[in-house]
C-alpha positions as CSV (number, residue, x, y, z in Angstrom):
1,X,95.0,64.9,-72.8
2,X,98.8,63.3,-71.2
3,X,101.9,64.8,-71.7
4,X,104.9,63.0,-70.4
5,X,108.1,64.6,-70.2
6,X,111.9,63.1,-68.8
7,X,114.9,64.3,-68.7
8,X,118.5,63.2,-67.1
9,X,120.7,65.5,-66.1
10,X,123.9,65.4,-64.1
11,X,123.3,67.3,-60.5
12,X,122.9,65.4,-57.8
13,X,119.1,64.7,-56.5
14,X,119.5,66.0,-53.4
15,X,120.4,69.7,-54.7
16,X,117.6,69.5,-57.3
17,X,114.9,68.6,-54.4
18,X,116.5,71.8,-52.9
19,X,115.4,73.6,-56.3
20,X,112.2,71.8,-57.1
21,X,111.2,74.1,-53.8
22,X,112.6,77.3,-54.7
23,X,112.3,76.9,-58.5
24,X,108.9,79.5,-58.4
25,X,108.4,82.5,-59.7
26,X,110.8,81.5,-62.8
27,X,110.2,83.1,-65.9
28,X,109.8,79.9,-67.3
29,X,106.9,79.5,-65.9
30,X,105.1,82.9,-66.0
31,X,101.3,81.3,-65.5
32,X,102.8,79.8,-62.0
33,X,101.7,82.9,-60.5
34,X,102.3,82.4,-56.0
35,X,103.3,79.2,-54.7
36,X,102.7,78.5,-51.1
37,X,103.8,75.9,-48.5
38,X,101.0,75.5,-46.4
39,X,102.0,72.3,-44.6
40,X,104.8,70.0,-43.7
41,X,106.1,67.2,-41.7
42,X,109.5,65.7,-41.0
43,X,109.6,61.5,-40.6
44,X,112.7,60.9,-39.2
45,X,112.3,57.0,-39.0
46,X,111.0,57.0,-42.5
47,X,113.5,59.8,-43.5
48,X,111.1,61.5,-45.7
49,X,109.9,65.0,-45.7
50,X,106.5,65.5,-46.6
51,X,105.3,68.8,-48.1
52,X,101.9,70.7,-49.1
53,X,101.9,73.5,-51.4
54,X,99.0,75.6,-52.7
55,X,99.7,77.3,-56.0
56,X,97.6,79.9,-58.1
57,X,98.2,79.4,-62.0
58,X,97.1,82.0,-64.6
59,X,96.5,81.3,-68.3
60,X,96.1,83.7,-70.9
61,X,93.5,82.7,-73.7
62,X,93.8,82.9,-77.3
63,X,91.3,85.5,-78.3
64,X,89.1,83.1,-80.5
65,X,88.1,81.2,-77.0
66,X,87.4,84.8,-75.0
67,X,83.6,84.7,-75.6
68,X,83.1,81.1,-74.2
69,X,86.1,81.1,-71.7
70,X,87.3,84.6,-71.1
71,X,90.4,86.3,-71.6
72,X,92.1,84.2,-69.0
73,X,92.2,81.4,-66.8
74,X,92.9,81.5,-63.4
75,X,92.6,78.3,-60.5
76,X,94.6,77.1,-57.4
77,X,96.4,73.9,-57.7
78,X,97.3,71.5,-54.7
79,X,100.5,69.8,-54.3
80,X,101.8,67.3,-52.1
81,X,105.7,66.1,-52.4
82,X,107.8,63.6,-50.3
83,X,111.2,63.9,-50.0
84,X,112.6,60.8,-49.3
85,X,116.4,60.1,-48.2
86,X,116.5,56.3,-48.2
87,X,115.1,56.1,-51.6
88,X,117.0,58.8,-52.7
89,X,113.8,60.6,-54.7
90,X,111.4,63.2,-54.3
91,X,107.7,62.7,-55.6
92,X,105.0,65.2,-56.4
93,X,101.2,65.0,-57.2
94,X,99.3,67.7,-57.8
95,X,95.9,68.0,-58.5
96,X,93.3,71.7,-59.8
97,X,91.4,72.9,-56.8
98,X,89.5,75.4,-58.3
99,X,87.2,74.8,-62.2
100,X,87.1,71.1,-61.2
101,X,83.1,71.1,-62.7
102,X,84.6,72.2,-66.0
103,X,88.3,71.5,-65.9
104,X,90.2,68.8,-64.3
105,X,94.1,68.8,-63.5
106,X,96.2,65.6,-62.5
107,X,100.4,65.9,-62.8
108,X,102.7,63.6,-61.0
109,X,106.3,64.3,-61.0
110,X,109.3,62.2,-59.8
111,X,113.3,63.2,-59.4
112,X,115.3,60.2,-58.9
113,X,118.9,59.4,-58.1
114,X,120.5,57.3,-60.6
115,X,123.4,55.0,-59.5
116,X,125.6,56.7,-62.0
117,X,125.1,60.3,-59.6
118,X,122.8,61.9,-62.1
119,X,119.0,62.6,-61.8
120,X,116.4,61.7,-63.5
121,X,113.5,63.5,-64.0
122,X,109.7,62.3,-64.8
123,X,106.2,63.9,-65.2
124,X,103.1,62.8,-66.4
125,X,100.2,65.6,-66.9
126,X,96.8,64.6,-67.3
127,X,94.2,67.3,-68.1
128,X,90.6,67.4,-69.5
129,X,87.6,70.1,-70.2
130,X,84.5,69.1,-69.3
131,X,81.0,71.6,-68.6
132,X,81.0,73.3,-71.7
133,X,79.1,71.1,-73.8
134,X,80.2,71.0,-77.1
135,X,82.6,73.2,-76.7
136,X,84.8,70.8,-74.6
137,X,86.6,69.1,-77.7
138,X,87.3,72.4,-79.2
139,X,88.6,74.2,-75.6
140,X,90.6,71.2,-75.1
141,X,92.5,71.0,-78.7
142,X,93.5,74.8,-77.8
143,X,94.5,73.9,-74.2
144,X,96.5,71.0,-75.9
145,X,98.0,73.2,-78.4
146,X,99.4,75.4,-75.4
147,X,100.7,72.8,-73.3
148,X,102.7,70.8,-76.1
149,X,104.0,74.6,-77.2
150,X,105.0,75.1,-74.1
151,X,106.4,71.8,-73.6
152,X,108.8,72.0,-76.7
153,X,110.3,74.6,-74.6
154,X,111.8,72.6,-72.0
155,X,110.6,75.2,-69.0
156,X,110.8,72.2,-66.4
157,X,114.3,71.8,-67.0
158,X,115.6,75.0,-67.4
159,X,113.4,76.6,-64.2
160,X,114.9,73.3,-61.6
161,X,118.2,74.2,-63.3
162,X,117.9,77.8,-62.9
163,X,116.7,77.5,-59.2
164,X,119.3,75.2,-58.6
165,X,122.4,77.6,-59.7
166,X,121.0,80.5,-57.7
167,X,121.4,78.1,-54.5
168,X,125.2,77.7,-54.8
């Protein structure tokens, strides 16, 4: 399954990439459950920042899927993010660490400066269940049904946002 989701909105990059980093716990995202920076690196002649994060995500199942999948969910995520100055933009992938014989995660995410001084925003999220036979069709249409619920509600936007007013 891909959801894509975009946005503009008028802060400048550079204090959003400040927010995309301090933007967790949010109640926006209450399954985001610790996010970690477990690595980073400063390339002054490329004038990037690179940054690893380990997160641990927490999904609550509907009750019709708790005797195949349990209650809940639960799986670390990896995500790497460059900052970079010249280019004015700041790029994310992240891919599931954890579940990867019976769930697969993929999301790329992209803030960009706009010549106008706004910032565009840009994520792709790419997710399939696989290793439960024929159950995978039916585990996936749930899992779809959350993700473009919680989609509608425009957490991504609100949570940078958020994060971003509590740093002035």
């Amino acid at each position: 399954m891909l959801f894509t989701k975009s946005f503009v909105c008028d802060v400048a990059w550079e204090h959003l990439a400040r927010a995309f980093y301090s933007m967790y716990p949010s109640r926006h995202y209450p399954h985001v459950r610790d996010v970690h920076i477990i690595d980073h690196e400063l390339l002054p002649e490329r004038g990037q920042l690179r940054v690893r994060r380990i997160g641990r995500v927490k999904y609550n199942l509907p009750s019709i899927v708790h005797y195949i999948a349990g209650p809940c969910v639960e799986y670390a995520l990896l995500e790497d993010s460059v900052v970079d100055l010249k280019t004015g933009s700041l790029s994310q992938n992240t891919i599931g660490l954890t579940m990867q014989d019976c769930y697969t995660y993929r999301e790329t995410a992209t803030l960009q400066q706009l010549q106008t001084g706004d910032t565009e925003y840009k994520s792709t999220i790419d997710f399939k269940v696989v290793g439960f036979g024929f159950f995978n069709y039916t585990l996936e249409a749930v899992a779809s049904r959350v993700v473009a619920e919680f989609s509608k509600n425009d957490g991504v936007k609100k949570a940078i946002l958020e994060a971003a007013v509590s740093l002035d």
